[in-house]
C-alpha positions as CSV (number, residue, x, y, z in Angstrom):
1,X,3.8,14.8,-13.3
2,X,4.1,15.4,-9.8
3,X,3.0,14.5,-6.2
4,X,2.0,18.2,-5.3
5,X,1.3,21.5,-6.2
6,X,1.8,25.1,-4.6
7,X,-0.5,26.6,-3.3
8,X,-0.7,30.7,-2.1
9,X,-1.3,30.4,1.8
10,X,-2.0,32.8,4.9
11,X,0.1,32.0,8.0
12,X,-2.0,33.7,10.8
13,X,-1.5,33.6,14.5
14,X,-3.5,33.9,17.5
15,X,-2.7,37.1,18.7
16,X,-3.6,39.2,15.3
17,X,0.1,38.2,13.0
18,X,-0.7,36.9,9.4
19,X,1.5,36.5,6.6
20,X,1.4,35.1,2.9
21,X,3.1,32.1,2.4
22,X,3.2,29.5,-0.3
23,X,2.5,25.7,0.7
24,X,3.3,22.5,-1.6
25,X,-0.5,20.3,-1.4
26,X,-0.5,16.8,-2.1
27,X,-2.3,15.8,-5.2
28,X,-5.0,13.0,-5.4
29,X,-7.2,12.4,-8.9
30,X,-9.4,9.3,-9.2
31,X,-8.5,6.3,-11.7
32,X,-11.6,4.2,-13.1
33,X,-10.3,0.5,-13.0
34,X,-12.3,-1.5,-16.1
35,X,-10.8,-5.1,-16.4
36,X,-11.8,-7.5,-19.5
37,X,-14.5,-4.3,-19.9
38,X,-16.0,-4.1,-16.3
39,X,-15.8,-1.5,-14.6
40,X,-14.3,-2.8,-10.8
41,X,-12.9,0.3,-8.9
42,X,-12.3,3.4,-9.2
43,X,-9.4,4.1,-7.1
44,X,-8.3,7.8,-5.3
45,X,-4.0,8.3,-5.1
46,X,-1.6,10.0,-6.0
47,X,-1.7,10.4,-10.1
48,X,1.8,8.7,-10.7
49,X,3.0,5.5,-10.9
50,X,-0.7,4.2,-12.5
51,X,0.5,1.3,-14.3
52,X,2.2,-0.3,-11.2
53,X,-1.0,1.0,-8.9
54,X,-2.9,-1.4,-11.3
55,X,-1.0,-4.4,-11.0
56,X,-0.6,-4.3,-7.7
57,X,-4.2,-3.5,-7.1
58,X,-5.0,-6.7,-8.7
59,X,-2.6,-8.6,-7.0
60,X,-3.3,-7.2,-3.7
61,X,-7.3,-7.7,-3.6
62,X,-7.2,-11.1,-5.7
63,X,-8.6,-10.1,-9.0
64,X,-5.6,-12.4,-9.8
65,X,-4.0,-14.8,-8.2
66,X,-0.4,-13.9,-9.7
67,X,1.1,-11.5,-11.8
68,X,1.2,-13.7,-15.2
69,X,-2.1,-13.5,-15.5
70,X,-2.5,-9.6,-16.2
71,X,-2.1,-9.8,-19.9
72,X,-1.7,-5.9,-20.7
73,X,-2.6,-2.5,-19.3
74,X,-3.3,0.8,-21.2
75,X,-3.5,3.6,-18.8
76,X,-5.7,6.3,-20.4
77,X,-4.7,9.9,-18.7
78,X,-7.0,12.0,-20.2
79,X,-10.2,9.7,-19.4
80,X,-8.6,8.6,-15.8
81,X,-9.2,5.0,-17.1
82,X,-6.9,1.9,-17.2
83,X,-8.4,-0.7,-19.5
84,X,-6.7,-4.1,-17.8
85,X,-6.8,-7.5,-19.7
86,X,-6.6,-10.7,-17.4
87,X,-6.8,-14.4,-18.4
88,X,-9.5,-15.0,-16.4
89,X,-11.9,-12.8,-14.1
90,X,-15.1,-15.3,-12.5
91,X,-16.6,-13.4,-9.6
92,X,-17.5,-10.1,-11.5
93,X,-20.2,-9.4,-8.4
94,X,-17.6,-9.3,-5.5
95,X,-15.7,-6.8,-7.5
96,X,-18.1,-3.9,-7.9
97,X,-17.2,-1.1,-5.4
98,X,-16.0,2.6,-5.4
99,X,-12.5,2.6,-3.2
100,X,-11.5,6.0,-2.0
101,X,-8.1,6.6,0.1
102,X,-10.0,5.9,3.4
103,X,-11.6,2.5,2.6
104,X,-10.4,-1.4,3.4
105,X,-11.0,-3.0,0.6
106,X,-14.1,-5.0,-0.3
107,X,-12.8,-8.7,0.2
108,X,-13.8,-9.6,3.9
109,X,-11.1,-11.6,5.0
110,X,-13.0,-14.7,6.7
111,X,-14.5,-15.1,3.3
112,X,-11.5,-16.5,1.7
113,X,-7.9,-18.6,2.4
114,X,-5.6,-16.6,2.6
115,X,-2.3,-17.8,3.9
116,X,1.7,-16.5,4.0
117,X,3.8,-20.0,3.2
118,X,7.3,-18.7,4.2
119,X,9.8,-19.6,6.1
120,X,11.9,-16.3,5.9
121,X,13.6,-14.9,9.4
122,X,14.0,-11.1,10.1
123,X,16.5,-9.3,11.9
124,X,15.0,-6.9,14.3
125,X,18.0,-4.4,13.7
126,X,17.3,-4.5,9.8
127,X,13.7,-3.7,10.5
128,X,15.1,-0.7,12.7
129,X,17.4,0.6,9.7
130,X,14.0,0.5,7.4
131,X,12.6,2.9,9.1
132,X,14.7,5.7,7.7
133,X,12.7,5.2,4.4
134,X,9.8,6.7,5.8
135,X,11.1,10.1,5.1
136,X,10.8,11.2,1.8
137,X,11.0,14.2,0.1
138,X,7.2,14.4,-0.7
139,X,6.3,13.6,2.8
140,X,8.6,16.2,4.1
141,X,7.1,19.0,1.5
142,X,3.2,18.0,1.8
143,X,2.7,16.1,5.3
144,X,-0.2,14.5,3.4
145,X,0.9,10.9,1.8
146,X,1.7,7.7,3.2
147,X,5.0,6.0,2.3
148,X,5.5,2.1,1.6
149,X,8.4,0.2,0.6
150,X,9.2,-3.1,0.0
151,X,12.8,-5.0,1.4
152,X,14.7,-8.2,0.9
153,X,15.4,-9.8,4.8
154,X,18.8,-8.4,4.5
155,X,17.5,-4.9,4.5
156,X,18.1,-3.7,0.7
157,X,15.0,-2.0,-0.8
158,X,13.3,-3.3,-3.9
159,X,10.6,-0.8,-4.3
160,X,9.4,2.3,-2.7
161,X,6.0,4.5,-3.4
162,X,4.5,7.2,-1.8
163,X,0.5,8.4,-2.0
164,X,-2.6,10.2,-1.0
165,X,-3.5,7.1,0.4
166,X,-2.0,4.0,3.1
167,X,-3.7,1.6,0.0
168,X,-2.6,2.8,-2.7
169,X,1.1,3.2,-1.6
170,X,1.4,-0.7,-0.3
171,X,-0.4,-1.4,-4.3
172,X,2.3,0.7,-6.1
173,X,5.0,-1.3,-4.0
174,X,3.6,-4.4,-5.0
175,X,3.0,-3.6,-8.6
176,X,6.4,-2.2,-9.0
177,X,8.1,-5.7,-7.7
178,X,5.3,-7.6,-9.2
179,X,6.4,-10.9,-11.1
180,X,8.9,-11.4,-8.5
181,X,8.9,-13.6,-5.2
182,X,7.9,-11.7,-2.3
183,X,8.0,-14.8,0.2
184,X,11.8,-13.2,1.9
185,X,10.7,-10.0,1.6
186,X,8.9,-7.4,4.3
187,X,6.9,-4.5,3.6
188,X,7.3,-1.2,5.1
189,X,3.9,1.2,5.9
190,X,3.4,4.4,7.2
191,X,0.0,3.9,7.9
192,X,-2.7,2.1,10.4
193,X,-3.2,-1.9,9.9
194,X,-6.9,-2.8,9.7
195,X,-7.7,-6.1,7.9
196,X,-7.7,-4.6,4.6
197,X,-4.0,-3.6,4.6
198,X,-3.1,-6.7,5.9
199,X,-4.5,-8.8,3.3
200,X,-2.8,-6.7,1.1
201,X,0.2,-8.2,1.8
202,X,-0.6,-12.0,2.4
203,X,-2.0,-11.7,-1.4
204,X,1.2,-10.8,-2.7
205,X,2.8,-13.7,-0.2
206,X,4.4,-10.9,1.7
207,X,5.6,-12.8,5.1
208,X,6.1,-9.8,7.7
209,X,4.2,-5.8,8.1
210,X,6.1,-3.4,9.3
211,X,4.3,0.1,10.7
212,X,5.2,3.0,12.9
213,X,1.0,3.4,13.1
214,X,-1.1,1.2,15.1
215,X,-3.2,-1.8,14.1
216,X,-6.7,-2.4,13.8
217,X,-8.7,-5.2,15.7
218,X,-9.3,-6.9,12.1
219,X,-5.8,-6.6,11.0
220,X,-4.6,-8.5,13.7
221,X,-7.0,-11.3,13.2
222,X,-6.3,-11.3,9.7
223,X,-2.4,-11.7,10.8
224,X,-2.4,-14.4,12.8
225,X,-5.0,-16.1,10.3
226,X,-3.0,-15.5,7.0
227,X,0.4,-16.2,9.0
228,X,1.8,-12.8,8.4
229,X,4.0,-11.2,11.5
230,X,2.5,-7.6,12.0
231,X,4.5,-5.6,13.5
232,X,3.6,-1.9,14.8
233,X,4.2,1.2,16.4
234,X,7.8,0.8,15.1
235,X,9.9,3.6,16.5
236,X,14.3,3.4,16.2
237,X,14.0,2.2,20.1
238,X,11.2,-0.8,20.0
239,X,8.6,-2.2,18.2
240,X,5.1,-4.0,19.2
241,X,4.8,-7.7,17.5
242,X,1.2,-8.6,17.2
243,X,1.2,-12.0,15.4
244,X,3.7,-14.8,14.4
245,X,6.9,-13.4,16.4
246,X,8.8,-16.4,15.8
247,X,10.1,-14.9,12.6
248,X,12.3,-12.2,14.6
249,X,15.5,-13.0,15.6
């Protein structure tokens, strides 16, 4: 599989010039989420990578509170379905919702406890280097997914995705690391920070957001709520710290 396709374009300009031209598109398909046989989500990114979209989906909007408790997943490709076993699933209602690669997430963050118990420090010049991971080879081709990655507070990446959609790239990085403790480890986004990205992150007891986009009202209040440093419009010269600086040094 692959994260584009080619496409048979026109290049026109203003003044009357045209000519053909091929164009690599970024693909999207939908995935239909059904966990202990309910149907939760159905979910728009980038058709690769599923498996690790669905744990950290999980993870990431509190279906379950840690990765142990996702007891298998059977990714169905011709259906778009993943049929997801958990130990325990309680509050069916809360989790009956149609996400596409726009949306928030359902879970409105004053509604729940959410907190980041870490006591990791960053360097602000490893956060500099990280930024180089933003540029990807299917970002460079298509100029239509969003990169996230995930890195230890020494800098060296753990896990890196790329997708139609800013959600669905911070879930694949979660589910690819998944079972592991994220409490020293920051994440890397390409895209805006509302509360719904945010929370993304404090689930998965991810300590520090790192964004060259710029946040959202909510996701700031949900960062200096759930104790996670959010950190935006990250260029190579400076940054903008929005909650919980203390963990820069």
């Amino acid at each position: 599989m692959s994260y584009s396709k080619r496409f048979p374009r026109v290049i026109m300009d203003y003044d009357g010039g045209e000519r053909p031209d091929y164009d690599d598109v970024a693909l999207e398909d939908s995935l239909t989420l059904f966990v202990n046989d309910i149907r939760i989500a159905t979910l728009i990114a980038s058709p690769e990578q599923l498996k690790e979209l669905c744990i950290g989906y999980l993870i990431s909007e509190g279906v379950v509170s840690s990765f142990e408790e996702i007891q298998s997943i059977n990714v169905d490709y011709d259906k778009n379905e993943a049929s997801i076993v958990v130990s325990s699933f309680d509050q069916v209602e809360l989790w009956q919702e149609v996400r596409s690669s726009g949306c928030i997430g359902m879970k409105w963050w004053t509604n729940e406890d959410v907190r980041v118990d870490s006591a990791a420090t960053f360097e602000k010049v490893v956060l500099k280097n990280s930024l180089t991971h933003l540029d990807t080879q299917a970002r460079r081709q298509t100029h239509g997914v969003h990169v996230a990655a995930l890195f230890d507070a020494t800098g060296k990446l753990l896990a890196q995705a790329v997708d139609v959609g800013r959600h669905s790239a911070v879930d694949k990085v979660i589910g690819i690391y998944a079972g592991n403790d994220f409490s020293d480890t920051f994440l890397l986004s390409s895209g805006r920070q509302p509360a719904g990205m945010v929370l993304k992150a404090a689930r998965a007891g991810i300590p520090l957001v790192l964004s060259k986009a710029a946040p959202i009202s909510t996701g700031v209040e949900a960062a200096v709520q759930a104790g996670v440093t959010l950190i935006c419009f990250a260029t190579g010269r400076q940054f903008a710290a929005y909650s919980h600086p203390e963990r820069l040094i």
